[in-house]
N, C-alpha and C positions, 0 to 999 in steps of 0.2 A: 154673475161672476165678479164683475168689478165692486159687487158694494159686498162680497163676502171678502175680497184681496181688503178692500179697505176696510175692513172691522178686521179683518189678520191683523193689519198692521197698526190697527190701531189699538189692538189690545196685544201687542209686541212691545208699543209703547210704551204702554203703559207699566207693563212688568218691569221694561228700561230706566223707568224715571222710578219705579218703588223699588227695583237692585241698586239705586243710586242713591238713595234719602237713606236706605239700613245703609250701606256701606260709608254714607255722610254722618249716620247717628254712630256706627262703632269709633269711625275717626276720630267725632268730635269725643267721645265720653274715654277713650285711651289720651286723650290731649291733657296735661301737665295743667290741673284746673286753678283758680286764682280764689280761694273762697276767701271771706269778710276779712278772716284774721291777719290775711294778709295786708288786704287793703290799708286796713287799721293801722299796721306797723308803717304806709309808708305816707301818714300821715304824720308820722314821728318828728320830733328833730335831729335823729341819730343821722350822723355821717358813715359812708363808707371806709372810709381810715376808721372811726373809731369801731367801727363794727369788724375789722379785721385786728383791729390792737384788742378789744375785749376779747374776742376769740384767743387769742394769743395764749393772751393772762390765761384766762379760765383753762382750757388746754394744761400748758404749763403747772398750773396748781394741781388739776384732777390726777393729772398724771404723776406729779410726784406724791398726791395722796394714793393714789391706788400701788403703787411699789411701795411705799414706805410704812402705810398703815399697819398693813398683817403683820410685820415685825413688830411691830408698839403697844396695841389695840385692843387690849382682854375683850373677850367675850362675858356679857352681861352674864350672874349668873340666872337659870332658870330660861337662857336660849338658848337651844339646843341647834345650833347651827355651827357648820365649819368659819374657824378661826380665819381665814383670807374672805369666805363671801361674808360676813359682818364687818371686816374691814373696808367690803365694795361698797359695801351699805351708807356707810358713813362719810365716805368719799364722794357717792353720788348724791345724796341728801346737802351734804355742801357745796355742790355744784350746781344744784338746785336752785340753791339760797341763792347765791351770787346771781346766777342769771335773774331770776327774778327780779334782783337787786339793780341788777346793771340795768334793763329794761324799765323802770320804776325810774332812776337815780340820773341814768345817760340818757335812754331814747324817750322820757317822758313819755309812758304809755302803760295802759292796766294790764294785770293779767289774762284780763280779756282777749289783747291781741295776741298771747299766745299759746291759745284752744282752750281757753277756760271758758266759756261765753255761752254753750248750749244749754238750754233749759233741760233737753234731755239727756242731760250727762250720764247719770245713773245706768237708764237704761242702754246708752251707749258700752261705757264700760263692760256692764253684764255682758252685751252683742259679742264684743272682742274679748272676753272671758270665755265665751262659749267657743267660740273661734280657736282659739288659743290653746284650749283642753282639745279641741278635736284634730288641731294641728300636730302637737304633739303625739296624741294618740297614734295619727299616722305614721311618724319616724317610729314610735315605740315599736307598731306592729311589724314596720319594714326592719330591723334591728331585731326581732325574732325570729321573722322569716327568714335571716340571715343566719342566723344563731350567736348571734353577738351580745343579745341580754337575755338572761333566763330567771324567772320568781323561782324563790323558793319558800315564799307565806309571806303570814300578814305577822307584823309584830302586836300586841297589847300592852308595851312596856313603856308607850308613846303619853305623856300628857296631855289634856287638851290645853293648858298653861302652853306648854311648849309649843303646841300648834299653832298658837292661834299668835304668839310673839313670833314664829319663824312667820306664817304670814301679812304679818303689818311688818317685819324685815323685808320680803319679797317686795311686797307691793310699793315700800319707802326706795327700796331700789327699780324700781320698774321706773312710779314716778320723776325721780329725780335724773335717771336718762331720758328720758321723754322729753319732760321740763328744759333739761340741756339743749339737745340734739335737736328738737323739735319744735318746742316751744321759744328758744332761742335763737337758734343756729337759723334754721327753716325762715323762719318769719325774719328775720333780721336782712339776711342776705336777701330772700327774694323781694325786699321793699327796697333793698338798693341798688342789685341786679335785675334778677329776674326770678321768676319761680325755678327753672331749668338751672339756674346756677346755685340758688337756693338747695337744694335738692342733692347737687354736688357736692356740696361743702359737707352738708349735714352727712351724708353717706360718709365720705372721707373720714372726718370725726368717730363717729358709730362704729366706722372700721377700727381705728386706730384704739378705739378705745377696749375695742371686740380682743383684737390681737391681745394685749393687756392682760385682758382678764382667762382670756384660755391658752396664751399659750402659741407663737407662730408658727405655723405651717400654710402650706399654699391652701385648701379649704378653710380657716381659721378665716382667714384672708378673703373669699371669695364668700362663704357665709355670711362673715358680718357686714361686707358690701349691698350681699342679699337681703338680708335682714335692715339695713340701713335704708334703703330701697323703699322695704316693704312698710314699715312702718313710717317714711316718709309718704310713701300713698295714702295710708290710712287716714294722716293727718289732712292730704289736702283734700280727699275726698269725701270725707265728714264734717271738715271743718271744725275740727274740735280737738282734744289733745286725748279724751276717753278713752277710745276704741282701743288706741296702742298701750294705755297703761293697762286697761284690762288683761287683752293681749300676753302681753309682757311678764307682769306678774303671776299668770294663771301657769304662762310656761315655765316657770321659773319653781315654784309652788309644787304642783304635779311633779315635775323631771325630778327635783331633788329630795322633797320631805315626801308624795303620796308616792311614788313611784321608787324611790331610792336608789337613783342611777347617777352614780359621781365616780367616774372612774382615778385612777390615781393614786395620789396618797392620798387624797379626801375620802377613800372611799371607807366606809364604816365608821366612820371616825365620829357620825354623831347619829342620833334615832331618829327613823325615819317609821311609816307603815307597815312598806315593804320590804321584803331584804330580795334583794336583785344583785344578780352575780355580769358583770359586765368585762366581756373577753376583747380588750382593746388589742390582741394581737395583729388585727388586719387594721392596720391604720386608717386604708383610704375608706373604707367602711365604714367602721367604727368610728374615726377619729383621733385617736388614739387618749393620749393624756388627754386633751383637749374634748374630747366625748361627744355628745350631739351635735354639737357646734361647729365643729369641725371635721364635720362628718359629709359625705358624698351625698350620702340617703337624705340626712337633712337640705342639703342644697335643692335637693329636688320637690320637694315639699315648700321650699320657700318659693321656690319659681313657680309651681302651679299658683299659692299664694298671690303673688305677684300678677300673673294675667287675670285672674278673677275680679283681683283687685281695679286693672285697668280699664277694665270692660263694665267697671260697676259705675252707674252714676250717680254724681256727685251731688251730696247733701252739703247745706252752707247751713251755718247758724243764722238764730233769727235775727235778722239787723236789728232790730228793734232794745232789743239787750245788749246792742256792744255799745262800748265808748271810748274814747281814747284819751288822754289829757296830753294838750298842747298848749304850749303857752301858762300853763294857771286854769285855762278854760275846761270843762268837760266837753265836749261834745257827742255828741247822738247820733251816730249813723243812722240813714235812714229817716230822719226826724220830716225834711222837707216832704220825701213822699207821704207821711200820714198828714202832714198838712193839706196836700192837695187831693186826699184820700177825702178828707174831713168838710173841705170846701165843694168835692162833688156831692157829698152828702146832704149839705144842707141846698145846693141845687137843685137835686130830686127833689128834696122836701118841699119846695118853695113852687115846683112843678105842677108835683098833686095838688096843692092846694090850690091853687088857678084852676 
C-alpha cells in the first residue's frame, strides 16, 4: 500500500512539474521577445531626445503628405489606381526614405537593424503573403455572411500592365509603413526604452496614421491599434521586417484590385477583377466609408491574429549577418562566439590526434 500511495504521488508529481514547464513555455513565448535587430539599434549612438525629435519631424511631414497629396498628385498614366491611395503611396515611400535616412545619418546603424538582416527574407515575405490572403479571405467571407459584399463577375478589361504597377504601388506602400512604423519607430524606441514601450509608440503612430488614411470612427481607431499590435508582433517574433510587408501588401492587393471592395467615392472609380457591390449601410459592420478597416468583423480577425501570433515562438535572425556601424567601425554581432566556436574546434582536432 505504501509503495503504491508513493508512485501516486510520485507520478502527481510529476504531471505538477510538466503542467508547470507548458504553462512556463506558453508565458515565456506570449512575453514581448527582444530579437537581434533590436539589440543592434541599442548599440547605436542615437539618444532618446533625438529619437522622440525625429519622430516628431517624420510624423509632422507624413502627415501633411498624406492630406495634402491627393489634392496635387496625378496619377501616373497606365496605373489604374484610385487618385488618394497613389497619393498614400508616395507619402509612405518618403517616409520610408527619411527613416532610413535618419537611422543611416542620426543613430549610425545599417538597415540591418531594422528587419532587413534575414537570409530568409523571401521566404518570409511569401509566409506573411499567404497569411495575409488567408486573413483577408476571412473578413471577406464574414462580410458575406453578413450580406454586406456581394460579386457580381470577373471583369477582362483589366491589363496585366495595370496589375502588375497597382501591385509594386501596394507593395511600395506596404514597405514604406513597415520601414516607418517598424523598422524605425519599433527599433528605435525599444533601444532606448524598452521593447514594451517600443511597441506603444509604434501602435500609437500606425494608429494615427490608420485614422488618416480611412477616415475616424471609434473601430477605425481600435483596428489600426489592432493591426499596429499585430504587425508589431510579427516584427519581433521573426526578427525581421518580411513577414509584415508581405502581410500588408497582399492585404492591400487582394481587398482593392483582385477582390474590388472600396467602398465610398472610391468605389468604381478605377479596374479592378472583380466587380463587388459593397452595402456600407450597417456601419458597425461594414465600416462604413472606412470599409474593412473599420469594421467590427475585421477587429475580430485581427485579434484571433494577434493570439496566434503571441503563442508562436520566436525566430531571430542569424547573428552572424547583422552589423551595425558605430563609431566609423563595423561590427559583427556574434563574431566573438564563432571565435570560441573555432577555437573548440581546433581542440577536438588536437584531441584525436593524441
Amino acid at each position: 500500500m505504501e509503495e503504491q500511495k508513493a508512485a501516486e504521488v510520485a507520478g502527481e508529481s510529476k504531471e505538477t512539474v510538466s503542467c508547470e514547464r507548458e504553462k512556463s513555455s506558453i508565458k515565456d513565448r506570449m512575453a514581448l521577445p527582444e530579437p537581434n535587430v533590436i539589440k543592434l539599434a541599442k548599440e547605436s549612438g542615437g539618444s532618446a531626445l533625438g529619437s522622440w525629435v525625429g519622430l516628431a519631424l517624420m510624423v509632422a511631414v507624413v502627415a501633411a503628405l498624406l492630406v495634402g497629396l491627393p489634392m496635387v498628385f496625378p496619377v501616373p498614366s497606365g496605373m489604374d489606381l484610385p487618385h488618394q491611395g497613389f497619393a498614400h503611396i508616395v507619402a509612405f515611400a518618403i517616409a520610408a526614405c527619411c527613416g532610413i535616412l535618419y537611422v543611416r545619418v542620426r543613430e549610425h546603424r545599417l538597415e540591418r537593424s531594422m528587419g532587413f538582416a534575414r537570409n530568409d527574407g523571401a521566404a518570409l515575405c511569401l509566409v506573411g503573403a499567404v497569411a495575409g490572403v488567408v486573413g483577408l479571405m476571412m473578413v471577406f467571407a464574414l462580410f458575406k455572411g453578413a450580406g454586406i459584399v456581394s460579386d457580381s463577375g470577373i471583369s477582362t478589361q483589366v491589363s496585366v500592365i495595370a496589375l502588375a504597377l497597382a501591385f509594386a504601388g501596394y507593395v511600395i506602400l506596404a514597405l514604406g509603413q513597415e520601414v516607418f512604423c517598424r523598422g524605425y519607430v519599433l527599433t528605435s524606441f525599444s533601444a532606448r526604452y524598452s521593447v514594451a514601450v517600443g511597441m506603444v509608440v509604434q501602435t500609437v503612430v500606425f494608429a494615427l496614421f490608420h485614422v488618416l488614411l480611412v477616415g475616424l470612427s471609434v473601430f477605425s481607431v481600435v483596428n489600426g491599434v489592432l493591426m499596429g499590435v499585430m504587425f508589431g508582433l510579427m516584427f519581433l517574433k521573426f526578427g525581421s521586417i518580411w513577414p509584415a510587408v508581405g502581410f500588408h501588401s497582399l492585404w492591400y492587393f487582394v481587398q482593392y484590385v483582385i477582390l474590388g471592395v472600396m467602398p465610398g467615392a472610391q468605389a468604381g472609380s478605377y479596374a479592378t477583377i472583380m466587380t463587388t457591390t459593397y452595402d456600407s449601410s450597417n456601419v458597425l459592420l461594414s465600416g462604413g466609408a472606412g470599409g474593412f478597416e473599420a469594421s467590427a468583423l475585421a477587429a475580430a480577425v485581427y485579434a484571433i491574429a494577434i493570439v496566434c501570433l503571441l503563442v508562436l515562438k520566436p525566430r531571430d535572425a542569424d547573428i552572424d549577418s547583422i552589423a551595425f556601424v558605430n563609431l566609423g567601425e563595423t561590427v559583427v554581432i556574434g563574431a566573438e562566439d564563432e571565435d570560441d566556436e573555432e577555437e573548440g574546434r581546433k581542440s577536438r582536432r588536437q584531441a584525436r590526434v593524441r
